[in-house]
MDTraj code that builds the backbone (N, CA, C; nanometers):
import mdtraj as md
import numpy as np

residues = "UNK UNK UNK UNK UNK UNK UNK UNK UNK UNK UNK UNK UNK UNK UNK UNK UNK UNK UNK UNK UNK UNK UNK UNK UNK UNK UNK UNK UNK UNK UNK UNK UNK UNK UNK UNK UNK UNK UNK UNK UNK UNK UNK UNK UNK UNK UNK UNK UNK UNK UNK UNK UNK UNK UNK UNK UNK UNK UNK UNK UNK UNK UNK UNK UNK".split()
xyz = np.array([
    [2.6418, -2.2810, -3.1606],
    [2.6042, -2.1454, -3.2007],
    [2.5159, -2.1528, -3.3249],
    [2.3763, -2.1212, -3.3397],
    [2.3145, -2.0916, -3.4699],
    [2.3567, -2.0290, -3.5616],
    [2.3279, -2.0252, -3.6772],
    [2.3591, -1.9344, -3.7879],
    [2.2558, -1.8274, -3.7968],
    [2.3013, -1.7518, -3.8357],
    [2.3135, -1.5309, -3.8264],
    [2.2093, -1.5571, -3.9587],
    [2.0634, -1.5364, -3.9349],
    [1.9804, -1.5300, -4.0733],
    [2.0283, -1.4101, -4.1058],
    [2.0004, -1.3913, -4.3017],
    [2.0108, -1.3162, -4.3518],
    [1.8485, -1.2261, -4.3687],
    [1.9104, -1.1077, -4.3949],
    [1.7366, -1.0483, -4.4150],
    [1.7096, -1.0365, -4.5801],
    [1.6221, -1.0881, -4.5380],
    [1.5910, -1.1419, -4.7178],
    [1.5406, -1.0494, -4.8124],
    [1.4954, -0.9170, -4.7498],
    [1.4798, -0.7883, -4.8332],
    [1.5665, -0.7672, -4.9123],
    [1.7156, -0.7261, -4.7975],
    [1.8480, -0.7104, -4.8616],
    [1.8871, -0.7648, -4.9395],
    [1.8998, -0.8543, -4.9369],
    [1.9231, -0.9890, -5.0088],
    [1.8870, -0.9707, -5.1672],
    [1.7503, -0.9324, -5.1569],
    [1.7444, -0.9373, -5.3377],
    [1.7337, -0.7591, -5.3568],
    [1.7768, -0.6591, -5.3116],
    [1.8268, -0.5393, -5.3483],
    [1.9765, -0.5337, -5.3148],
    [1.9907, -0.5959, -5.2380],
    [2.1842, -0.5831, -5.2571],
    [2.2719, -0.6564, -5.3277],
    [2.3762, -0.6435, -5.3952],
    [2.4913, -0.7804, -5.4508],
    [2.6043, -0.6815, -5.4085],
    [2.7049, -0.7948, -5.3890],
    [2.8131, -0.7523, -5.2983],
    [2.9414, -0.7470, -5.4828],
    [3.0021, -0.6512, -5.4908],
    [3.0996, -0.6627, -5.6029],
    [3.2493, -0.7510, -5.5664],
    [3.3177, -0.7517, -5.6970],
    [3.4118, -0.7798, -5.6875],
    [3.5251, -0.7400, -5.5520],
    [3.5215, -0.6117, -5.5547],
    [3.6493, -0.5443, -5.4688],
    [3.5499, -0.5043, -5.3284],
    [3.3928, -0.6025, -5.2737],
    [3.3624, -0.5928, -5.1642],
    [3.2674, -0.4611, -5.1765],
    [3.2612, -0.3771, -5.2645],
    [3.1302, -0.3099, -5.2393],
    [2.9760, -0.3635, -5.2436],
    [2.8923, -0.2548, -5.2344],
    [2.7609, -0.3330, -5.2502],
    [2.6559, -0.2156, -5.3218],
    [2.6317, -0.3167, -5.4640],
    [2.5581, -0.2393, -5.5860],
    [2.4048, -0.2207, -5.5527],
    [2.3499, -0.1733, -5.5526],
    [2.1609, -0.1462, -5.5781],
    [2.1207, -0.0588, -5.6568],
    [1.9983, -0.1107, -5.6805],
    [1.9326, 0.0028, -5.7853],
    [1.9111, 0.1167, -5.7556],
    [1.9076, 0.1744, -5.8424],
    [1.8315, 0.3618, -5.8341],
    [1.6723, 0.4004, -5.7768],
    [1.6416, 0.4707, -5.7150],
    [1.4879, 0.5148, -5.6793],
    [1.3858, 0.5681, -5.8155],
    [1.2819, 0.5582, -5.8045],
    [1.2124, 0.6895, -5.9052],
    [1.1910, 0.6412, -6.0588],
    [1.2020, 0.5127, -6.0810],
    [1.1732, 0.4513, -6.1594],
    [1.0649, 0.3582, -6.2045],
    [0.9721, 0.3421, -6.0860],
    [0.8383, 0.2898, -6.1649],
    [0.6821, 0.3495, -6.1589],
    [0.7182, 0.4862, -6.1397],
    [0.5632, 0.5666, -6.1981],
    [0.5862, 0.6905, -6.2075],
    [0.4823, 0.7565, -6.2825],
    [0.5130, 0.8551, -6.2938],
    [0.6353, 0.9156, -6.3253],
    [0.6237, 0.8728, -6.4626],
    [0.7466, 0.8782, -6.5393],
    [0.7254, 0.9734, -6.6411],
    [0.5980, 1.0764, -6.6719],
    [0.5914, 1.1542, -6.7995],
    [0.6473, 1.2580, -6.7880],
    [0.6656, 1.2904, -6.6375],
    [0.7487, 1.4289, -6.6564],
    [0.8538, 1.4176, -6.6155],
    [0.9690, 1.3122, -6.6152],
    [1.1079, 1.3097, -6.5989],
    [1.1493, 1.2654, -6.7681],
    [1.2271, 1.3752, -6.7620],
    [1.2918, 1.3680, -6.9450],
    [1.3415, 1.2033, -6.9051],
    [1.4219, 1.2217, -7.0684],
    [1.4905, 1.1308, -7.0762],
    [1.6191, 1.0779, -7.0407],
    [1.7346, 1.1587, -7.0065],
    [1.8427, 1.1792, -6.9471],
    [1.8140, 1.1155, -6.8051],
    [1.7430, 1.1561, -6.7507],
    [1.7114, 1.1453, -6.5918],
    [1.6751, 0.9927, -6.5829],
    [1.5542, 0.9519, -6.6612],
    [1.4891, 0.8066, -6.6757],
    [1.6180, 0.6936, -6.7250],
    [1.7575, 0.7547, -6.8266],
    [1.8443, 0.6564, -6.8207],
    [1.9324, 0.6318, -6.7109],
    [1.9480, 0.7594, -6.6763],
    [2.0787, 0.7339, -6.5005],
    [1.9981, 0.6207, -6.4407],
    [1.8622, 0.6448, -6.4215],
    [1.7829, 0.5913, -6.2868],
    [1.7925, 0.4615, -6.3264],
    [1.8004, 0.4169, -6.4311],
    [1.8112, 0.2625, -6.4994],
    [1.9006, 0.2107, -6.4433],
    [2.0461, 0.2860, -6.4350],
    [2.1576, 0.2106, -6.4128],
    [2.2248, 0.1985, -6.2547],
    [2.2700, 0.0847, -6.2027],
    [2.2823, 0.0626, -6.0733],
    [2.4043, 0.1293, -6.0549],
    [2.4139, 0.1809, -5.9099],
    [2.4768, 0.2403, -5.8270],
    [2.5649, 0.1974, -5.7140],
    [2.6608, 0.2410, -5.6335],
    [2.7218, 0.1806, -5.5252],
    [2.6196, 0.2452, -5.4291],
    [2.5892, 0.1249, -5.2735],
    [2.5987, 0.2049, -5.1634],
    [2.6722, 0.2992, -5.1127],
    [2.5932, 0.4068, -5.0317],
    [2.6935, 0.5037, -5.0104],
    [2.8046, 0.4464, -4.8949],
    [2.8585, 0.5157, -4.8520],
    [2.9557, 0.4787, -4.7424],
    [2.8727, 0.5149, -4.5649],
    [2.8004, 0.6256, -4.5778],
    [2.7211, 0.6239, -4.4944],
    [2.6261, 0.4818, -4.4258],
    [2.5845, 0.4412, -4.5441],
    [2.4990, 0.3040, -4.5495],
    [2.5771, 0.1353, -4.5285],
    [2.6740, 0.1753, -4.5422],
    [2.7454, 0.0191, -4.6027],
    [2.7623, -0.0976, -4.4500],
    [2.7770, -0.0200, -4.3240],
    [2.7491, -0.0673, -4.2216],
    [2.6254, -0.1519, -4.1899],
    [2.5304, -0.0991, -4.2100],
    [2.3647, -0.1117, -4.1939],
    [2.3199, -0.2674, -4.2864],
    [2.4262, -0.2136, -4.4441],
    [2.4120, -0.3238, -4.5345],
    [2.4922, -0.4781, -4.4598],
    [2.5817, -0.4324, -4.4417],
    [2.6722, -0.5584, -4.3828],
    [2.6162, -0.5619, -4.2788],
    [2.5596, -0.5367, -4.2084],
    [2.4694, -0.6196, -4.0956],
    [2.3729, -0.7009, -4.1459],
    [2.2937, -0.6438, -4.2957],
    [2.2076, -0.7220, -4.2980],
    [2.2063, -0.8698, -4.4011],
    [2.3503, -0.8291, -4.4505],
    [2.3546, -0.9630, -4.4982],
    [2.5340, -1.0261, -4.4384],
    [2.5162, -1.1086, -4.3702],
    [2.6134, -1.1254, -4.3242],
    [2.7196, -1.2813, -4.3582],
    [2.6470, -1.3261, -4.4490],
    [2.7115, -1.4274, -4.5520],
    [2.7485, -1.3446, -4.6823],
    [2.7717, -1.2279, -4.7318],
    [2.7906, -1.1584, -4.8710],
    [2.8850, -1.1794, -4.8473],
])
top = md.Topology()
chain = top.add_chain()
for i, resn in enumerate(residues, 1):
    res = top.add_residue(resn, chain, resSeq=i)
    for name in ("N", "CA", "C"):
        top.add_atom(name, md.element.get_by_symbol(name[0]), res)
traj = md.Trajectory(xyz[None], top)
């Protein structure tokens, strides 16, 4: 049986956490940035969980995490 490639997109936007979730970054962060205050520009900095909607789609695509 071959081994299950990983998709290598995923790969460097996803990391899998401690307790099995999977972290990625925020959208809306590299242009056009003069008219989003500042409040908005720090959330977007900080990484997020996949939703639960998504987390299927993710674990398909990396299937060694």
């Amino acid at each position: 049986m071959p081994k299950m490639k990983t998709r290598r997109g995923a790969a460097k936007r996803f990391t899998k956490t401690g307790t099995g979730k999977f972290k990625r970054r925020r959208q809306g962060l590299r242009h056009i940035l003069t008219k989003k205050n500042a409040k908005r520009k720090s959330r977007l900095g900080q990484s997020t969980l996949v939703d639960s909607a998504n987390i299927g789609q993710v674990k398909r695509m990396l299937p060694y995490a």
